[in-house]
C-alpha positions in Angstrom: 112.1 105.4 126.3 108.9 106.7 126.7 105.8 105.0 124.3 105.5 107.9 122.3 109.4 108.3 121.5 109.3 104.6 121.0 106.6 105.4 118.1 108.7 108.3 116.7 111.4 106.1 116.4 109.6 103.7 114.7 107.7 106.5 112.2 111.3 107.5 111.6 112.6 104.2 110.7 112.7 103.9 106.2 110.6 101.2 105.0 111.5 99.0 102.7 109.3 96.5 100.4 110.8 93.1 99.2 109.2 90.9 97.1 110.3 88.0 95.2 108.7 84.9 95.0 110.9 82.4 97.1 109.9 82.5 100.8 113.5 81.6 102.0 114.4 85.0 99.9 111.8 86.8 101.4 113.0 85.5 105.1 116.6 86.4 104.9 116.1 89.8 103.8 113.3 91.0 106.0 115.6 89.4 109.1 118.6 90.7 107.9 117.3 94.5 106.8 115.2 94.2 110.0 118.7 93.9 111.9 120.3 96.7 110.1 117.2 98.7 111.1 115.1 99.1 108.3 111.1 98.5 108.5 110.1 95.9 106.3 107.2 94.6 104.3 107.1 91.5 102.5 105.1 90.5 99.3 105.0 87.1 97.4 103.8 87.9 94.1 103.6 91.0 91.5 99.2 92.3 92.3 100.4 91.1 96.2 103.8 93.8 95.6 101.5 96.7 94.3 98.9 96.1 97.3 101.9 96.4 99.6 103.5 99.3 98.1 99.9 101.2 98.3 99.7 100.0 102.0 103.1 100.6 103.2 104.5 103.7 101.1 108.0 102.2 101.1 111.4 104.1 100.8 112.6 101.3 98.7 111.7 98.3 97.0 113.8 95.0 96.3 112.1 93.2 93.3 112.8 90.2 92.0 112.0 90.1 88.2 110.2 86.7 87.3 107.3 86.0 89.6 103.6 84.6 89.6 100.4 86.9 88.5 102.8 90.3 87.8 106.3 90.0 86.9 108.8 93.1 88.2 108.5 94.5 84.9 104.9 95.0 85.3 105.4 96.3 88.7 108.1 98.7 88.3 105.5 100.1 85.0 103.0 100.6 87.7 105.2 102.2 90.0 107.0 104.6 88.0 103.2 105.9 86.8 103.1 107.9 90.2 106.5 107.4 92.0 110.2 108.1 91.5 110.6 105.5 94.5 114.2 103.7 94.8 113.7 100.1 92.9 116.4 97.5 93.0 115.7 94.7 90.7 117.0 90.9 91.5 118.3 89.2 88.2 119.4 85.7 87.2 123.5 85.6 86.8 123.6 84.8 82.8 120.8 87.0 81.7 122.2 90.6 80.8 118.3 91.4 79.0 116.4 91.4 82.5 118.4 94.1 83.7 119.2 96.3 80.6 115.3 95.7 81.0 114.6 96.6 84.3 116.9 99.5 84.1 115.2 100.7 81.0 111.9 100.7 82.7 113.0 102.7 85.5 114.9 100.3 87.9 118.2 102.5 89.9 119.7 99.5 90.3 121.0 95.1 90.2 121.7 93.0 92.0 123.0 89.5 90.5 121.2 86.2 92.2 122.2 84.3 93.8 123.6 87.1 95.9 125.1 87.9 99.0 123.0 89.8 101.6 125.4 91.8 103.0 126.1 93.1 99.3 122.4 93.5 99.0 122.4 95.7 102.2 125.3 97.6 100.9 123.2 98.9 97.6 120.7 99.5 99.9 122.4 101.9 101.9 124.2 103.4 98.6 120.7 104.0 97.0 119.1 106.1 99.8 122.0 107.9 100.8 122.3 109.0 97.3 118.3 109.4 96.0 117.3 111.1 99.8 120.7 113.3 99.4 120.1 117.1 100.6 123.2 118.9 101.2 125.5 118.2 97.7 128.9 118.8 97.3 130.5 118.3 94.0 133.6 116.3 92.7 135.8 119.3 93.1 135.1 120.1 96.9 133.1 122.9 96.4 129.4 123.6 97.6 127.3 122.8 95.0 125.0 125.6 93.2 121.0 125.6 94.1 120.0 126.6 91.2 121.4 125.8 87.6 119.6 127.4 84.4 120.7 126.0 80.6 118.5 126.8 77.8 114.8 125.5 79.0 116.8 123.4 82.0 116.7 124.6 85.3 118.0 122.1 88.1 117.3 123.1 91.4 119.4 120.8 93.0 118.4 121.8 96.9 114.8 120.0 96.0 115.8 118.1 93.9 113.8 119.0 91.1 114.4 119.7 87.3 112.0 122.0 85.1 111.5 121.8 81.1 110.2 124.9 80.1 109.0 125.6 83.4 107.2 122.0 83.3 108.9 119.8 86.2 110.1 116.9 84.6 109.9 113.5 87.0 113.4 112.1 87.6 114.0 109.0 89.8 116.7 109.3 92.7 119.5 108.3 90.6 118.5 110.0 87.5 118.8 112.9 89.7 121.9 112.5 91.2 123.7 111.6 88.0 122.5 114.5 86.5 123.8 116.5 89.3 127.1 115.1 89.0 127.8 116.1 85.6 126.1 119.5 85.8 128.0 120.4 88.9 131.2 119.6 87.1 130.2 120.8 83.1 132.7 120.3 80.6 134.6 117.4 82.3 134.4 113.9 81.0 133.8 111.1 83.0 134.4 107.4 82.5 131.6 104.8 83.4 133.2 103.6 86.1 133.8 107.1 87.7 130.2 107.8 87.4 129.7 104.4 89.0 131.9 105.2 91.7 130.4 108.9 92.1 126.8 107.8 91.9 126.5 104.4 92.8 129.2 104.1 95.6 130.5 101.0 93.7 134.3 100.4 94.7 137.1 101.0 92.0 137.4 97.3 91.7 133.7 95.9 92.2 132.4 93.9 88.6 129.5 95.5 87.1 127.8 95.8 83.9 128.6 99.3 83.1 125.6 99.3 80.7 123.6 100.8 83.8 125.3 104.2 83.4 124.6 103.8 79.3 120.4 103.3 80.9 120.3 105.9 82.7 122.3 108.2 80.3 119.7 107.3 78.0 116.8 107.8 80.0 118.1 111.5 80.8 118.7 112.3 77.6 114.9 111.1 76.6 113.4 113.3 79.2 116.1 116.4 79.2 117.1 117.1 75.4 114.9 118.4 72.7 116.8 115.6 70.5 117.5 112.5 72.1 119.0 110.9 69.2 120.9 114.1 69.1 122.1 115.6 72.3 123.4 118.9 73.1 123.3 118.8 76.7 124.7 115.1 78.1 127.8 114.6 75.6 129.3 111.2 74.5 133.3 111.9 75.7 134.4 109.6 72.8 137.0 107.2 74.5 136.4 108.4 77.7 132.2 108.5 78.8 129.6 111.3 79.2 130.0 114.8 80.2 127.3 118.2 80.3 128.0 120.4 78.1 129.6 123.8 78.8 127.7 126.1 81.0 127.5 129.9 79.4 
């Protein structure tokens, strides 16, 4: 391989950010995602994280929630300002309010400490595949559409992008590609866990808080509907979960 493919490569490879404040943490990880062929940048503390993510311009970042200087709440405020970046939050075991937190500030994702890496690198891959997703096909089989108007919605879901009265309204990866799950398929309900399994890749029988689907439902709903408290787009399926309404 010649030095300049050698640098392509390397430009090529996605860049991830972890920071927590245990340096054994920090070690594993950047060996581990390092072996499955990620770049990797480290960072100790929250003001150290936010240098980093300026630096490095990361496709994703692991943060771990209580830290020195900056917690992860602060940092994922910062980073949402600008950036619909992938964030997967570290969280204690017992404590459900740091990540019905983190996920309310804009967090895609958990993972429980302590933790296993190889379950870490498997939410890794799930998150990118799904946020950096280009060529959808819905639930039923069938391509999905590029372009879906409803009311002052459009969704153009070949970029990725979803306009309010032709004002683009910033949605994170997996805002996105929950959105496009029940918009591709309007009119059918979904339980949690389906939209667990369709969005997050979780495995029919993997434990999880289904609360993060109730987050990011919310989340939608505050950006997308004229009435959040009152929604005539994302529907409660009472008994069952969430569903888009009918498409004219």
């Amino acid at each position: 391989m010649t030095e300049e493919m050698q640098q392509e490569a390397e430009d090529f490879k996605q860049r991830i950010l972890v920071v927590d404040d245990e340096a054994s943490i920090r070690r594993i990880l950047e060996t581990r995602l390092k072996m499955a062929g990620y770049e990797v940048a480290t960072a100790a503390d929250g003001e150290e994280a936010i240098e980093q993510y300026n630096n490095t311009n990361p496709d994703l970042v692991i943060l771990d929630v209580m830290m020195p200087k900056m917690d992860g709440y602060g940092v994922t405020r910062e980073i949402r300002r600008t950036s619909d970046v992938p964030i997967i939050i570290l969280t204690a075991l017992g404590d459900v309010s740091e990540r019905i937190t983190g996920l309310e500030l804009g967090a895609d994702d958990y993972v429980i400490k302590p933790f296993s890496p190889k379950e870490l690198e498997a939410r890794v891959k799930a998150v990118l595949r799904r946020t950096n997703a280009k060529d959808v096909v819905s639930p039923t089989g069938k391509p999905a559409k590029n372009v879906i108007t409803t009311g002052q919605i459009k969704i153009d879901t070949a970029r990725r992008q979803v306009y309010k009265k032709n004002e683009r309204i910033r949605l994170t990866g997996m805002e996105f590609s929950l959105l496009e799950l029940l918009v591709n398929t309007a009119g059918q309900a979904y339980s949690r866990n389906e939209i667990l399994q369709h969005v997050w890749a979780y495995p029919p029988d993997h434990k999880i808080d289904t609360r993060v689907v109730d987050v990011h439902i919310s989340r939608l709903r505050s950006k997308l509907e004229v009435d959040p408290a009152n929604p005539e787009l994302i529907l409660t399926a009472r008994g069952i979960g969430y569903m888009f309404a009918r498409l004219n």
